[in-house]
Steps between C-alpha positions, in 0.01 A plus 500: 500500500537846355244755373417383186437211590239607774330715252458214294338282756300791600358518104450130539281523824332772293419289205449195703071465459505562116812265421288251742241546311642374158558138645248336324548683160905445497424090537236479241761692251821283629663810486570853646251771374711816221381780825597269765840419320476927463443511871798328589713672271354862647592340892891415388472092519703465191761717587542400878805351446604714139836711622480848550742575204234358318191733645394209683443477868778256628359417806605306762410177575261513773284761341456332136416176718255658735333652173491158351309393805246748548407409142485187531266507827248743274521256162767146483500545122588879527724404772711277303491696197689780703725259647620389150489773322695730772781201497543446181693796402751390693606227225490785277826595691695261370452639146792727319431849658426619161232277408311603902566806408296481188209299677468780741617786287073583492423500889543258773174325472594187309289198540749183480389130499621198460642131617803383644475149368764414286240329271613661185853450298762744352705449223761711307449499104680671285228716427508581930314399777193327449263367784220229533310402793166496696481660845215454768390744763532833361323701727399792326599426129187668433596813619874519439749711296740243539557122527811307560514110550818263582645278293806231481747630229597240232816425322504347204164312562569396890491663810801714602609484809723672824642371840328647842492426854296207436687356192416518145181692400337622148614813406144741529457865380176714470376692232285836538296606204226732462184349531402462153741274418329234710192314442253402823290192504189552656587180788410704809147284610622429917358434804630835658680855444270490167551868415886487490471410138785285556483341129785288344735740259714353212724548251612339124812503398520903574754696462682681824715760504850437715447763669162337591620262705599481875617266768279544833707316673855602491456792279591829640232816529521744216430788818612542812290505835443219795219367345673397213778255615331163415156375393412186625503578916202763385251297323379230768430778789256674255345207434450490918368818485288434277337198678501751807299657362250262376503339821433854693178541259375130593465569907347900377261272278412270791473774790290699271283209462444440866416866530227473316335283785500199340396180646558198361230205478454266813757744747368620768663899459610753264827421327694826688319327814618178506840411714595217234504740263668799686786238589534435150503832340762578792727203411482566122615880589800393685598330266427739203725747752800234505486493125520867462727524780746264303450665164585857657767337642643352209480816327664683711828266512470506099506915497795459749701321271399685225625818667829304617589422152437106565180407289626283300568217705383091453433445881284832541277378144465149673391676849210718316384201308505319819266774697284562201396128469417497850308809500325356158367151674444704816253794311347163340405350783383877622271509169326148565402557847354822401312323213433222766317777759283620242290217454248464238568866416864473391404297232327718234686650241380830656706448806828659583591192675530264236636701274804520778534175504489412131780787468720414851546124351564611139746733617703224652527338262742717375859327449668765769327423770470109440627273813821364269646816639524355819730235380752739412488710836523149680836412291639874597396450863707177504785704333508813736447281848270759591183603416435817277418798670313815444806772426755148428 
């Protein structure tokens, strides 16, 4: 982790009580405050992972993960919110360089949201490009400069298609416009991460420039650097450091709790007193440790790649899906025994404790860390003959 990025974790420690502090006001507005979006901006979130060619900060892995984390522990909605919008430029990379150039020709700080569902559809006219479709989860649409969405491209009224690995698939391209162009439905009303703002985004029959569109897949970065090689092997290990995170600020909700002295009705001692409860709070650390401990781990074999040239790679994507929805059911289970130790305490809308819990199970629900992905490792497994293998 270099310098910058321990100055930035040393801001964030700084900021830490007033950014706690906002909890309650960022879920009743279901979205992140104009000087809190301000604050991250003045800290570097959006531009953790902008190049250096670009005035942005290019870091590596482990640091714009670790900063992700230490958000998260402080606020899950703020958490996430850095998590996406730190990743997201990343698709931008797959634009022509002259169009990133233009998005970042005023500063590095762009704010970039969006979905990778291919819910929407493409079609050539001959009046150009023109896009319709209706995208879910935007985290931070509220706040953005830009938006891109996926959609399937259509030929003459159907679906086109190419050949992959795994046969024949719809042909899918995304589109980046400026925010304006997009219209948000107000749909965010959820049972967790409430001030992520993460509204549905859509678009009518729009027009999109060619130079608008990108494949994140296969297409090739626009600017050179590690970081830069491939898109998808990045996405589902900031989602685990996200839930880290959120899982790190359930056991400092619950140990803060029992340090007040609290002693719950008919038991015979204090909470911090009480051996069931000590063997608990121990277990529930351990495992909060292994999760961490395979995150870091993760992250580490990603940044080696990364600086080996070998990012872009099918078993590696499957192998960080695989830890991060492991790490996701394990920081779940973390969250409800937390919530479970409170007592009659966790469950006002007051308490830090609950609002882990609500934002630990929303969180995976997320598509990239749901257990399908297991299915896939499990086929590769019986492919290799061996198991995969941190550094394999």
């Amino acid at each position: 982790m270099n310098d910058i990025a321990q100055r930035m974790l040393s801001e964030i420690r700084d900021l830490s009580s007033e950014l706690a502090a906002r909890a309650a006001q960022i879920e009743a507005e279901r979205r992140l405050p104009a000087d809190l979006v301000q604050t991250m901006r003045s800290l570097g979130v959006f531009r953790m992972y902008v190049p250096r060619s670009h005035g942005g900060l290019e870091l590596d892995i482990e640091g714009a993960m670790a900063v992700v984390s230490a958000l998260a522990r402080i606020d899950s909605s703020i958490g996430w919110l850095a998590g996406i919008g730190a990743t997201a430029p990343l698709f931008a990379t797959r634009l022509p360089r002259k169009v990133f150039d233009e998005m970042y020709g005023r500063g590095p700080d762009v704010i970039i949201a969006g979905a990778v569902q291919p819910t929407g559809t493409l079609e050539q006219t001959a009046e150009g490009w023109r896009c319709s479709g209706r995208w879910a989860f935007a985290s931070g649409c509220l706040h953005a400069d830009w938006m891109f969405g996926i959609g399937i491209v259509n030929a003459n009224g159907s679906p086109a298609s190419g050949t992959n690995d795994a046969g024949t698939a719809p042909t899918m391209r995304g589109m980046m416009l400026p925010a304006g162009a997009w219209r948000i439905e107000d749909t965010w009303s959820v049972a967790g991460l409430e001030g992520t703002g993460s509204h549905h985004i859509s678009l009518m029959n729009a027009p999109v420039p060619p130079s608008h569109l990108f494949d994140h897949i296969n297409g090739e970065s626009c600017v050179a650097g590690p970081l830069y090689q491939a898109v998808a092997p990045l996405l589902a290990p900031m989602g685990s450091a996200v839930m880290v995170g959120i899982a790190e600020g359930a056991l400092d909700a619950i140990v803060a709790l029992a340090n007040t002295g609290r002693q719950q009705f008919r038991v015979a001692t204090a909470m911090r007193d009480s051996e069931i409860f000590l063997h608990d709070l121990g277990r529930i650390e351990a495992e909060l440790r292994a999760a961490r401990a395979f995150h870091e781990t993760q992250v580490r074999v990603l940044w080696q790649r990364a600086l080996e040239g070998t990012l872009q790679d099918d078993a590696l994507y499957l192998q960080a899906s695989q830890a991060a929805v492991w790490i996701a059911r394990t920081c779940v289970q973390i969250g409800d025994a937390c919530f479970a130790l409170g007592g009659g305490a966790a469950i006002y809308d007051g308490s830090p404790l609950q609002r882990r819990l609500r934002d630990l199970h929303v969180a995976a629900q997320h598509a990239a860390v749901h257990p399908r992905h297991y299915v896939s490792a499990g086929k590769l497994l019986l492919k290799r003959g061996h198991p995969i293998v941190s550094g394999s």
